[in-house]
C-alpha positions, 0 to 999 in steps of 0.5 A: 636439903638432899635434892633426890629425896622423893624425886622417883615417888614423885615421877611415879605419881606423875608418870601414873596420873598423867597416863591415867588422865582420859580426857585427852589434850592438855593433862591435869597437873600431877604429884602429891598435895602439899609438895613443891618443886624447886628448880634451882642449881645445886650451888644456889641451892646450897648458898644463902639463896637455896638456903633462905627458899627452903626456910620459907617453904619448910616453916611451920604451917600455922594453927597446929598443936605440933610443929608441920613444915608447910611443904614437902620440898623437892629440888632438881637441878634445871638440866633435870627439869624435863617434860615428865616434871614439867606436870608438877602442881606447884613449881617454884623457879629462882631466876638469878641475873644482873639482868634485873634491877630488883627482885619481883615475884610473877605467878603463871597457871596452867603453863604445861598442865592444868591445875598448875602453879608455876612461881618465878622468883627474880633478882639480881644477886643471892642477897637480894633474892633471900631478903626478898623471899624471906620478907614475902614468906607469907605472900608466897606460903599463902599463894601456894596453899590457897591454890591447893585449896582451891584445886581440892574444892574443885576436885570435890565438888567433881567428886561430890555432885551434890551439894549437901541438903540440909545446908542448903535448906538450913542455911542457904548455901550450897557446900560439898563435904568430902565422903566419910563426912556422913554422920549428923546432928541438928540443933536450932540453927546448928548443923554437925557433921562428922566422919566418927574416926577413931583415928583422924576424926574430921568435922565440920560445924556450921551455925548462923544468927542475924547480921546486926554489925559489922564488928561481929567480924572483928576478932574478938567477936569471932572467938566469942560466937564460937565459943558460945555455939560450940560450948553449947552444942559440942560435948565431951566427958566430964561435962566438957564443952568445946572452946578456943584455946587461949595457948595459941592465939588464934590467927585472924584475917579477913578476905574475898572469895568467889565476891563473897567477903569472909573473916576468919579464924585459925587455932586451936579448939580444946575441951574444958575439963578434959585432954581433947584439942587440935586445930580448926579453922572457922569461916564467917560470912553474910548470906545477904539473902536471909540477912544471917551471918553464916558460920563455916567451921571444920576441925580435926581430932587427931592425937599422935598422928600429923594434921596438916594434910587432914586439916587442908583436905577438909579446910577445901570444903570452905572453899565450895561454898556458894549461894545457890541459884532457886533452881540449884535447891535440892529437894528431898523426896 
């Protein structure tokens, strides 16, 4: 919980990005993805208030093979919080006072730069405060990491202009695949694509069948059309094919996004007969156009080497995934 650790990287990342935004007026939110800044006293940082924060931000990102802590965590004290560290993306300031009578949590964006998150969290005492945030663990964690997903997407969707075609032409959706993502395979309704790395391979799958109940959204169902799309279609040596591990159950929830209502996946993929696994995360949802149920998977093979920065980089795709107006499709000459 050393508050220095860190701290020059990220005001020489914040201090070159900033300069480097030609825009003008209000800057773009700096610092690395995945990093959270929290600006809190030393004492309270050292007490059981700065101690129960730091457990919360340092656990374990969900569906890996491997233990990952969720965030890189910096402190600074409030007397250091000044304007270069104010254009941090994701800040998080404990407010400590008699002044209120129980402890709340309240979100500000865009406060002094664009594409930030600013989290004040208030209670009365240091008890209050760490009951509070460890019992809103997964409210917290998930608010950050939802709006880092969120700010990728846009910034691939500025990065990437188009839409790829034979998404929109196979299954009626506009979605942005980061660059390297360039090699395909097309089966009947199933679409592959992969960036072939030896290293920190990335994939993204998307399939679809017709909508006939809502209960192909229950869990359950979900790991069944996986495991019956991608053992048909994904294989490996030895006559392997992909499947959902049963060592770690997957994660399960259902959510809005831009009004379009999803389930979701998150766990582990392994082969068959062979040592190949890592993380995925599937995406369902009802393109109501074509009356198909739509599947949106992305996947990382990464052995020895961390995923969570790879996993999240290539989870944003999810997030740029839309319906296209007849005017958005692309057509191929």
């Amino acid at each position: 919980m050393k508050h220095f650790t860190g701290l020059l990287t990220l005001l020489a990342v914040i201090v070159l990005l900033s300069s480097c935004n030609s825009g003008g007026g209000f800057l773009s939110a700096s610092g690395a993805n995945n990093e959270v800044l929290v600006i809190m006293d030393d004492t309270s940082w050292e007490n059981a208030s700065g101690r129960a924060l730091f457990d919360v931000l340092n656990s374990n990102t969900k569906g890996l093979p491997q233990p990952e802590p969720n965030f890189r965590i910096l402190h600074i004290t409030p007397e250091n919080f000044t304007s270069t560290f104010k254009m941090a993306r994701n800040i998080v300031i404990p407010v400590i006072s008699e002044m209120y009578s129980q402890p709340k949590l309240e979100a500000e964006l865009d406060t002094y730069a664009a594409g930030q998150v600013i989290m004040n969290i208030k209670a009365p005492d240091s008890t209050s405060f760490a009951n509070y945030v460890t019992e809103n663990k997964d409210v917290i964690v998930n608010y950050f990491i939802e709006k880092e997903l969120e700010r990728n997407a846009q910034w691939l969707k500025n990065e990437i202009k188009s839409p790829v075609v034979r998404a929109q032409q196979m299954f009626g959706i506009n979605i942005h695949f980061p660059k390297g993502i360039v090699n395909f395979e097309e089966f009947n309704n199933f679409l592959w694509a992969t960036n072939n790395s030896g290293r920190g391979r990335q994939d993204i799958v998307i399939y679809q069948f017709p909508y006939r109940s809502e209960t192909v959204f229950e869990k359950d169902s979900l790991i069944k059309v996986r495991n019956e799309f991608l053992g048909k279609y994904i294989k490996g040596a030895f006559d392997s094919e992909m499947s959902t591990s049963t060592v770690y159950p997957p994660d399960y929830r259902r959510f809005t996004v831009d009004g379009i209502f999803r389930a979701e996946l998150r766990g582990l993929w392994e082969m068959t007969t062979d040592m190949m696994g890592g993380p995925f995360v599937m995406n369902a949802f009802v393109n109501e156009n074509t009356g198909m149920v739509i599947v949106v998977e992305t996947y990382v093979y990464a052995p020895e080497t961390n995923k969570r920065n790879l996993m999240r980089s290539l989870e944003a795709t999810l997030y740029t995934i839309s319906f296209p107006k007849p005017e958005e499709f692309v057509i191929e000459a």
